[in-house]
N, C-alpha and C positions, 0 to 999 in steps of 0.2 A: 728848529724844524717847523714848529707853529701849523699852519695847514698842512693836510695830504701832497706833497709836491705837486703842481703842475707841471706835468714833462710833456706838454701834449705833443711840443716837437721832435721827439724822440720817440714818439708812439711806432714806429717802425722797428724800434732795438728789441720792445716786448714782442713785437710779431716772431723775430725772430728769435727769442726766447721759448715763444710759444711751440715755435716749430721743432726745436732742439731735444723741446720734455715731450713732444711728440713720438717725436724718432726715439726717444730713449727707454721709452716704455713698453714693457711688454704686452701683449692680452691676456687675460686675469678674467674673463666675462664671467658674472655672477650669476646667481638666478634671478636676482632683480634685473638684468639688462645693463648694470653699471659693471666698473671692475671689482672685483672681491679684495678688496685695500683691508682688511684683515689688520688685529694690530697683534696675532702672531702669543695671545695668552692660550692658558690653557682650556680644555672645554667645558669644564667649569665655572667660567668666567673669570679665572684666577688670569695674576698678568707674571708668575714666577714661570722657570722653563718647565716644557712639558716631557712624558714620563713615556714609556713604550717600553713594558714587559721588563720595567724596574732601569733600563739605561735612560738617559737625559737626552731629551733632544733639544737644542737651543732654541729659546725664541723664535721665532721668524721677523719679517722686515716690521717694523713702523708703517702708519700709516704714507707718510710722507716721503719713507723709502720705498715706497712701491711707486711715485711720482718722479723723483729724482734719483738715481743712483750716483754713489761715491765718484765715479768716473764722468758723468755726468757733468756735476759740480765743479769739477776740476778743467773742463772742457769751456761752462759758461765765464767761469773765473781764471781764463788761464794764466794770468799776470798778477794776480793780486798779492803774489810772493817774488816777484821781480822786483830788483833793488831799482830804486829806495823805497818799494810798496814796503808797509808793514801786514801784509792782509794774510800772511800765512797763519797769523793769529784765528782766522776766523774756518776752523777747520769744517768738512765735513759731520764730522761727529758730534762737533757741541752747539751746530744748529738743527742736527735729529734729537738732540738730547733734548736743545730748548722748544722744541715744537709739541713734544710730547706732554708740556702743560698747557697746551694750548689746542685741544682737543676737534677743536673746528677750525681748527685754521687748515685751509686746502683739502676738507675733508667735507664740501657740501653742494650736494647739486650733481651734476653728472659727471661722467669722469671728465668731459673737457672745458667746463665750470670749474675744476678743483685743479686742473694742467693752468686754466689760467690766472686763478688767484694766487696760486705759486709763480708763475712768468712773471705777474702784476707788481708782487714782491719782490722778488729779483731785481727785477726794471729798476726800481725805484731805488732798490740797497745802491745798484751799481751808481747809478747816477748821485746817489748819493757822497760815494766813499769812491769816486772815479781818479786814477790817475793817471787815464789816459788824454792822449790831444790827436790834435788831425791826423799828424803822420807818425801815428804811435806804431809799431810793428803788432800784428795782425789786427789794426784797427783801432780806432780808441775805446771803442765798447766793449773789446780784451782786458782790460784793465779796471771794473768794478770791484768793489771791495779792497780797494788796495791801501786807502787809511782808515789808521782807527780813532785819530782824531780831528775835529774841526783844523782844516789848512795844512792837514798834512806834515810835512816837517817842520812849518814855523809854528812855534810858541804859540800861544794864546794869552793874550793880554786883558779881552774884554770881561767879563765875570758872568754877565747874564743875568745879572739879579737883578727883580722888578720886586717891587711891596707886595707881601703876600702875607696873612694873617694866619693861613691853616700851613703854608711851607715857607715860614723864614729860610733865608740865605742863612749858612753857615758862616762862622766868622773867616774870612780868609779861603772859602773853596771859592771854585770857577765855575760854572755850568753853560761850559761852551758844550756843541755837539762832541757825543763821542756815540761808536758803534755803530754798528749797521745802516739806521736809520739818523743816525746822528741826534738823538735825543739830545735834547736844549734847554737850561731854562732853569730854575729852581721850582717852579710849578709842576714842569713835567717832571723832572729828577722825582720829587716829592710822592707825587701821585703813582708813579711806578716802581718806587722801594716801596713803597702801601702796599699795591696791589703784589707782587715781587716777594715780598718778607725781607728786601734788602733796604740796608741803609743807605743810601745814595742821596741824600740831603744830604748827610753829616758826613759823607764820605763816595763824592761824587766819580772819584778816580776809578771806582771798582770797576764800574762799565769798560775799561779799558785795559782793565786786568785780568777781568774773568772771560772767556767765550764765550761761554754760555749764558750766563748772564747779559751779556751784551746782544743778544740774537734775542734771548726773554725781551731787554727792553724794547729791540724793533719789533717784536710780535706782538708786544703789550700795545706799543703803540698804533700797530697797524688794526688792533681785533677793539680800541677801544674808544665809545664815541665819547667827544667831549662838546656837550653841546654849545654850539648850535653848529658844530662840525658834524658830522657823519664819520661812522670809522671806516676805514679803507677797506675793510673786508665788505659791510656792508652794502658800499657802493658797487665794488666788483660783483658782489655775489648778487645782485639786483635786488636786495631787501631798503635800499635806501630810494624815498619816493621826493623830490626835490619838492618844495614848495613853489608859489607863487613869483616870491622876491626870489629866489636861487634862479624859476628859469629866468628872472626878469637881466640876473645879471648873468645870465650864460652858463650857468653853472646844471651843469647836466648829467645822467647817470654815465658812466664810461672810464676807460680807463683815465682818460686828461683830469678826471676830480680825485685820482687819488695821489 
């Protein structure tokens, strides 16, 4: 995965990502001017369900479900469980589950600031994990999310191991992309079971086992800079200021640097 993808040709599929979380959203206006995105704890600041004259009343949405709904996601991924995708793995549920440690992610700026670092993700997963082609039925950008490992159905041969003194290779694992984001590398693996609490050095497979975990590592990866990278959130969210040598090589705020 190594940099933020450059998709800049494809900056047209987030437009219309953009557009979709647009239409999908309800009005929520706060008294700040933003929508009231709520994460639905009690008024206490407690995050267990809340109580009304002793009955339970369930939580309310997630941050990030008040951005995208179940139906929704199912509308921008319509394919990604059409054989021979494997993307049915990657449910609704266990990227609200994984988001929810990830606390600013799609949750800064105004609400259509936070519509579009969610599009911006999206984009990038799909392009990432795409098994669509030109004359795919309803288009090939139907078809994001539709593997969960580098290549798809063939094997992986390569290992990805480069000399690293803080994350040895495992003896005999592989750290080809797998998941959302297609996390790569014994370096990345490493540095995101750290960050994660998961093993994923010594047991790289998991990213392809678990959902949720595999949606943690694209959010890990998306929310974290490695310098002299910028993290993809920072870009989007306009908190990344490019230097000198960046604009010398083209390298500009927007979505083409994530």
């Amino acid at each position: 995965m190594g940099l933020c993808t450059q998709w800049v040709s494809a900056s047209w599929a987030a437009l219309g990502l953009a557009a979709l979380l647009s239409l999908g959203c309800g009005s929520t206006s706060g008294s700040n001017g933003q929508d009231d995105a709520g994460s639905g704890g009690n008024p206490d600041g407690g995050t267990g369900p809340q109580t009304d004259g002793g009955s339970v009343v369930p939580p309310g949405p997630t941050p990030v479900e008040t951005l995208v709904s179940q139906s929704l996601f199912e509308q921008l991924f319509l394919h990604r469980g059409t054989a021979p995708c494997q993307g049915a793995f990657y449910t609704y549920q266990s990227f609200v589950d994984a988001a929810k440690a990830f606390p600013d992610f799609a949750q800064q700026g105004t609400l259509d600031d936070r519509k579009r670092e969610l599009a911006a993700f999206f984009a990038n997963a799909s392009h990432e994990t795409t098994g669509g082609w030109a004359t795919a039925p309803d288009g090939q950008y139907a078809w994001g999310l539709c593997w969960i490992n580098e290549g798809g159905a063939v094997p992986q041969t390569a290992d990805y191991c480069v000399a690293s003194t803080d994350y040895p290779c495992a003896a005999g694992k592989k750290y080809y992309g797998r998941g959302p984001l297609q996390l790569s590398y014994n370096y990345n693996y490493g540095q995101a079971g750290k960050a994660l609490g998961a093993s994923l050095l010594a047991q790289p497979e998991l990213v392809a086992s678990d959902p949720v975990l595999a949606w943690k590592t694209a959010l890990w990866f998306w929310m974290t800079t490695q310098q002299p990278k910028p993290s993809c959130h920072d870009v989007v969210t306009g908190r990344w200021t490019p230097s000198a040598s960046d604009l010398a090589a083209g390298r500009k705020p927007g979505f083409g640097m994530t």
